[in-house]
C-alpha positions, 0 to 999 in steps of 0.5 A: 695437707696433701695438696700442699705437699704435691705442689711443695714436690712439684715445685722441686721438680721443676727446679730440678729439671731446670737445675739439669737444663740449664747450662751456665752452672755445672754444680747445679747441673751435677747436683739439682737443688743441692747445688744451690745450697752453695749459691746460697751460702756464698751469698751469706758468708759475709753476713754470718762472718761478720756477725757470729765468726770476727772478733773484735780485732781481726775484721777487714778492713776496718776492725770491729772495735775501731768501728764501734768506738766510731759509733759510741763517738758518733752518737755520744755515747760511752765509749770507755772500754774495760778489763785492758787491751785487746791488742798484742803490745808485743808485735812487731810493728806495735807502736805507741806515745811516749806519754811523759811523767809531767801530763798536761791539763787540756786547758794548757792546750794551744786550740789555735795549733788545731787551725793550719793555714794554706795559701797566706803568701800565694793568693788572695783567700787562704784558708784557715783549715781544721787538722782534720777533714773529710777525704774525697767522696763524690756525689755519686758514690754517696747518695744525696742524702749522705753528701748533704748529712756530711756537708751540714756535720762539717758546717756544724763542726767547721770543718771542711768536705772534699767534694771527690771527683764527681763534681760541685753538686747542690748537696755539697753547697749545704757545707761551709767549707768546700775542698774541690777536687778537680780529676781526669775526667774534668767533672764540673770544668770540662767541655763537651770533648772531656777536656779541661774548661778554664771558663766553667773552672772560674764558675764554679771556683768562685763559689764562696764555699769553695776554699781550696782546689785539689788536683788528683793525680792519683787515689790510694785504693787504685793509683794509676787508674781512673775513677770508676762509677758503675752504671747502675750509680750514674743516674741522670742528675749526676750525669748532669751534674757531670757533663756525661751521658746517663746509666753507662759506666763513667770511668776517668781516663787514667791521666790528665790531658791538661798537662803531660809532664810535671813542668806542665803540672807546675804551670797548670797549678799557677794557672788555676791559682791565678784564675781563682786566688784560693789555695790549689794543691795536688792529690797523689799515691807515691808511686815511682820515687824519681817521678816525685823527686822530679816533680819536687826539682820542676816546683824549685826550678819554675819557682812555683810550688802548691799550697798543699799536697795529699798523700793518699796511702794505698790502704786508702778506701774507694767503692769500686776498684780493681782487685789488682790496683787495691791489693798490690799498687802503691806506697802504704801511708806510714812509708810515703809521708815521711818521703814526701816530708823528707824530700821537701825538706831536703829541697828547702822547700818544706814551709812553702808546702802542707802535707795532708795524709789520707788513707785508713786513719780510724782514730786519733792516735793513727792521727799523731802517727802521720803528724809525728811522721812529717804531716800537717793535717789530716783527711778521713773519709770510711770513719765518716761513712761509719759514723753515718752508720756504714756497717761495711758491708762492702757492697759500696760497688753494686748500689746494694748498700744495706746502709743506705749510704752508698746506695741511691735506692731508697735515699730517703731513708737516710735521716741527715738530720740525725746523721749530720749531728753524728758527723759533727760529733764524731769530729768533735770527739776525735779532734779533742782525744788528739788533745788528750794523747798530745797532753799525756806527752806533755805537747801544748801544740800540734807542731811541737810532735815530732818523730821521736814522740811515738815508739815502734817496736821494730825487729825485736827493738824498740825504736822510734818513728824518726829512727825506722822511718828516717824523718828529717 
């Protein structure tokens, strides 16, 4: 007992001579050992906030119950909730459908209005896309295993996965349908410089699960800066698959160089279209309003439109971002979709072009906002990561996720058996909750919503979308 208390002492010694030696810490310095309580603590405050401190409605980003209701979904289990709403009807802000006395039966609902078709009278293979879709994820910010449980979830629930800037990857081609988004660093279409490849684009363009090609000009969570994968994520594969070096930071510049103005942009949309005869849309967070509206009159002028356009609100998730770009630069969803919808409409142009809204759409009432707000379909990517058991951790940035869905340490781990099932039902369930919202409003179809539909308690008023958000 005595021998073990002197080595228990002098074992505290030493680390309260090193605490008063070393120089990085002045806390350790001032207070020895004591000091490293705080070390300590930091390090578990996110845990013990999580776990013992929210409740269910007040955890960030995402809150605790639209997590677990993203959980019950996902694993089929349960998911009625008791006793009433948690929620403050009377903020300002709240909003809700307006259900009519007249419901309608999920069997008076138009399946077919859940499909929308892109590209019909631009190209030779349009797609017939479900209304909802998984965001863009790379293989590199998700591990191999993850990529492969959402590629089989969404070949499963015929859906389709956005392969994110990173590349066409072997465990993407485990889907049916592919979205390819082609960034600024050209992954998986550039040459040795960095610089756009049109042969290498035609190669992996003709891929059969490739259906559409996404350009992104800009993401949500950091809008005019470049993607970002840390160093301790760039394993030799991925640099493979990517066409750069190995273990250092690979960050995409923050434009592209195959085009500099938004004639060019217009151009290089035609081109890729002519090259592969599939639909090809472009990605972007509204940012400067004149920069969009010149880009709408370029599309009018040169006569070339895309097949498609993703808004991403500055709400929209990422694993790695400046603080900076994530908390104060871009336009929030509920504010872009109805300038892109109202823009295209004033130009005439609106039936030429599919909105896709992206950006913190949880659940299938936050998907009739956006379709009532002007778009088309819609695009997730954090429920999917919840649904494969994501417990935001937020440590996505640091390939320390506890999860084992951000991390590649240890990716076996990470059943894609269990977790594609749970991608595909977690589709399935939010897709038919779609049908039961529109039903209670007494719409039979997905384009019979409109802005008027869904009520928003504004200034002390109740209004409705069309009247805050002016929707044409």
């Amino acid at each position: 007992m005595i021998k073990t208390l002197v080595v228990i002492g002098i074992f505290f010694i030493v680390i309260a001579l090193y605490d008063v030696i070393q120089k990085k810490h002045t806390i350790w310095r001032k207070y020895p050992i004591i000091g490293r309580l705080r070390w300590i603590m930091e390090k578990l405050r996110p845990k013990i906030q999580q776990y013992f401190v929210e409740n269910n409605t007040n955890g960030t980003p995402i809150p605790k119950f639209q997590r677990d209701i993203i959980y019950q979904r996902s694993k089929g289990q349960n998911e009625k909730v008791p006793f009433g709403t948690e929620l403050n009807l009377y903020e300002e802000g709240r909003s809700w459908i307006n259900h009519s006395n007249y419901p309608l039966s999920s069997d008076d609902f138009l399946k077919d209005s859940l499909r929308i078709l892109i590209g019909e009278k631009t190209c030779k293979h349009p797609y017939n896309s479900s209304i909802l879709n998984i965001s863009a994820m790379s293989y590199g910010s998700l591990n191999k295993n993850a990529i492969s449980s959402l590629a089989i979830g969404s070949k499963e629930g015929v859906f389709a996965l956005n392969t994110g800037e990173g590349s066409i990857s072997e465990y993407h081609l485990n889907a049916n349908d592919l979205i390819w988004q082609i960034g600024t660093g050209y992954f998986g279409c550039r040459n040795e410089e960095g610089r756009f490849d049109l042969n290498q684009f035609m190669l992996n363009s003709s891929r059969s699960q490739v259906k559409m090609i996404e350009i992104k000009l800009s993401q949500g969570a950091k809008p005019g800066h470049g993607g970002i994968l840390p160093a301790e994520k760039n394993t030799k594969e991925i640099a493979d698959i990517r066409g750069v070096e190995a273990g250092v930071d690979i960050i995409s510049p923050p434009m592209h160089t195959a085009f500099r103005n938004v004639n060019q942009l217009v151009s290089f949309i035609d081109r890729l279209r002519r090259s592969c005869d599939k639909p090809v849309g472009i990605k972007l967070c509204i940012g400067n309003r004149a920069e969009f509206s010149q880009l709408v009159k370029a599309m009018v002028n040169n006569n070339i439109y895309p097949d498609f356009i993703i808004i991403d609100g500055a709400e929209g998730g990422t694993g790695a971002a400046p603080l900076e770009f994530t908390n104060a630069v871009g336009t929030p969803l509920l504010d872009a979709i109805p300038f892109v919808h109202n823009s295209l409409v004033d130009n005439n142009i609106r039936d030429k072009i599919k909105i896709v809204a992206s950006g913190k759409i949880i659940n299938a009432f936050d998907i009739t906002k956006v379709l009532a707000l002007g778009a088309d379909m819609v695009n997730m990517a954090r429920p999917f990561m919840i649904s494969m058991g994501c417990i935001q951790a937020r440590q996505c940035h640091n390939g320390k996720c506890p999860a084992v869905i951000a991390t590649h340490k240890k990716a076996y781990l990470l059943n894609v058996d269990d977790k594609s099932k749970r991608v595909a039902r977690f589709h399935k369930a939010t897709v038919h909750k779609l049908i039961d919202l529109l039903c209670s409003a007494g719409i039979n179809r997905v384009d019979r919503l409109n802005s008027t539909h869904i009520s928003i308690r504004d200034k002390g008023e109740i209004k409705t979308l069309k009247d805050v958000y002016r929707v044409k």
